[in-house]
C-alpha positions, 0 to 999 in steps of 0.5 A, a space after each residue: 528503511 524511511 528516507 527522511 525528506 521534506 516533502 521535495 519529492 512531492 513539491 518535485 511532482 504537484 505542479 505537474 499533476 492534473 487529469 492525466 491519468 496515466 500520468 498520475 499513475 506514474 508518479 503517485 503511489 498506487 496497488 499498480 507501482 509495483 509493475 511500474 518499479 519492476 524489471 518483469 512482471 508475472 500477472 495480468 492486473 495492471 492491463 486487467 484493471 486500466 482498461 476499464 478506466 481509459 481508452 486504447 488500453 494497449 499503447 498507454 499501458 506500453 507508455 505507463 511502464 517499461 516492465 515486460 509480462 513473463 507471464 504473456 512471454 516465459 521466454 523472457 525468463 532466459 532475459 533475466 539479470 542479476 538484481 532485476 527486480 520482478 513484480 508479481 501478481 498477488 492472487 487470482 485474476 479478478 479475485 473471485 476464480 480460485 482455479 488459478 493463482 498468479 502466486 502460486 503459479 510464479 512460486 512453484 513453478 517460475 521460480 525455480 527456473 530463474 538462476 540469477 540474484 533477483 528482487 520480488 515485489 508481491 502485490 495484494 491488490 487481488 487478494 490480500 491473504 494467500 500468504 498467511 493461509 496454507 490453504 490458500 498458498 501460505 506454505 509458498 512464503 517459505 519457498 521465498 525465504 529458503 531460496 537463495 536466489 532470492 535476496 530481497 521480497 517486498 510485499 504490501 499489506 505485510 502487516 497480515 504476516 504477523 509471524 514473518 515480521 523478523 525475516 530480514 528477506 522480507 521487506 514492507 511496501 506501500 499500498 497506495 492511493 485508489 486507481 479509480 480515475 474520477 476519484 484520483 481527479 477529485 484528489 488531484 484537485 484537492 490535493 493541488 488545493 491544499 498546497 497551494 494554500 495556507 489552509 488551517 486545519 478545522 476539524 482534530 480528530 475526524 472519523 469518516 464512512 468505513 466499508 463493511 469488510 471488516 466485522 471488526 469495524 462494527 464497533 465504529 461509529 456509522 458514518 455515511 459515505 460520502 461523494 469523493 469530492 465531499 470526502 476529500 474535503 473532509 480529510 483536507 480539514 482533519 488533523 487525524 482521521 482514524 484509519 482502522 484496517 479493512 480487508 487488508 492491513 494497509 489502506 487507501 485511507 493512509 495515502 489519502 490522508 497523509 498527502 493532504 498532511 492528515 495523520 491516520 490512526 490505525 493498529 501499528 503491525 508493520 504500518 510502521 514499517 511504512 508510515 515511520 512517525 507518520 501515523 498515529 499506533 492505537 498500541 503507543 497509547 497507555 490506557 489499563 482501559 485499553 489492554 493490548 496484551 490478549 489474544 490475536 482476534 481480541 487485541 485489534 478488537 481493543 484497538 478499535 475500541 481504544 480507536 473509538 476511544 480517541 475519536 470522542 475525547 479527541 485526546 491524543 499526541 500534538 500534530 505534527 504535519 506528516 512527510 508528504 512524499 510518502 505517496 509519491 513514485 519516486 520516493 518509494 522507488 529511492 526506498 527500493 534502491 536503497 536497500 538493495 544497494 545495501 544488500 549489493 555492497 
């Protein structure tokens, strides 16, 4: 379900941005909305990563979101009401100790205590693979989808769930704009920049630095990273910029691109589910060159390549400037209780 607005959710908000950060958290889409939408939340995540970007961590974190912490205080289980929405952590702490798993911890042994009709959110900011791998909390999806309690389960990056893609259960969910707080001040600039100006777009189709943490974007062109305020600039003068997945199946890239009105590129799975006609599917496209119908590991290798494929013939569909609202709080929070009204009625 994409709610078709135009851009007022964002025209709403832009003149308020600047560099508060907690602020910024607040109203732009971020892996942390999910605790910011939510009732209750199960995890540690949103104090674990903002308090190694701002100061007295305690109180703004209290001023950020009005959820409560079950994992901190489990005696708020007996608190819970019919509809309350509960966001949880997606993994292990910091990513790297095994020996816990918010997840699995919520899943198997939270969960069955709660006896009201509740919404999850399941965050993939830690970790972006635990529900497709049996070994590593796979098998607990099923939990989710088997409970009636249940009525609704958003998940980001729920494109890396190729097989659950038809549960009506299971809905997509944004991943986000990068909580680093220098690099969320130069975008606010920029962004603020961008709409304040009748700014022509120079660059069709633009390809920038990609992390190595994914073996498949090798096939890509090497491109040097770039300072945050250059990048941003870059992406301010493109009318695409391939966005090929990563580790995880959405990206910052995405949310970048699509406030300063740049159509990504990237593998449809459930992108689409978010992105609607707000990006560009390598799978749309009919080249015999570019077959799409093999097997799994081999179809986004063809996709990257039919990526590479657009990028040096700079051939692809006419622009169309994309919906800007996509990267704001507000419209996200409207898409959540929308459909929850309609699980309601």
């Amino acid at each position: 379900m994409i709610i078709n607005m135009s851009n007022s959710y964002l025209k709403n908000i832009i003149k308020g941005l600047d560099h508060n950060y907690v602020e910024n958290i607040k109203k732009l889409i971020t892996p942390l909305s999910t605790y910011i939408l939510s009732d209750y939340y199960f995890g540690i995540e949103l104090e674990h990563h903002l308090s190694s970007e701002i100061k007295n961590e305690e109180e703004k974190i209290k001023n950020l979101t009005l959820s409560k912490n079950i994992y901190l205080d489990r005696s708020l289980l007996d608190k819970i009401e019919d509809y309350n929405i509960i966001a949880i952590q997606g993994g292990p702490s910091d990513g790297t100790d095994w020996s816990y798993n918010f997840y699995d911890d919520f899943i198997q042994n939270i969960l069955p205590k709660i006896n009201k009709k509740i919404i999850l959110i399941i965050g993939h900011y830690t970790l972006a693979h635990y529900v497709i791998d049996d070994e590593c909390g796979g098998a607990n999806i099923n939990k989710i989808i088997n409970n009636n309690n249940v009525i609704l389960c958003f998940l980001q990056n729920y494109g890396q769930m190729r097989r659950l893609l038809n549960i009506d259960k299971l809905k997509a969910f944004p991943y986000g704009l990068n909580i680093d707080k220098q690099g969320m001040n130069y975008y606010i600039d920029k962004l603020k920049e961008y709409h304040s100006s009748n700014k022509i777009k120079n660059i069709y189709i633009n390809h920038l630095h990609l992390g190595a943490n994914n073996g498949i974007r090798e096939i890509f062109p090497k491109k040097d990273r770039l300072p945050p305020n250059i990048f941003y600039e870059k992406v301010y003068d493109s009318k695409f910029l391939l966005s090929p997945v990563g580790d995880r199946w959405d990206t910052y890239r995405n949310y970048e691109c699509i406030g300063l009105e740049t159509i990504p590129i990237s593998t449809q799975g459930s992108l689409s589910l978010i992105f609607n006609d707000n990006m560009v599917y390598v799978n749309e496209e009919n080249n015999e060159t570019y077959d799409i119908s093999i097997n799994d590991n081999g179809h986004v290798i063809k996709k990257s390549e039919h990526m590479v494929h657009l990028y040096d013939k700079q051939n692809i569909s006419i622009y169309k400037k994309p919906n800007c609202d996509l990267i704001t709080t507000e419209y996200w929070n409207d898409y959540i209780t929308n459909i929850i009204n309609k699980y309601k009625s």
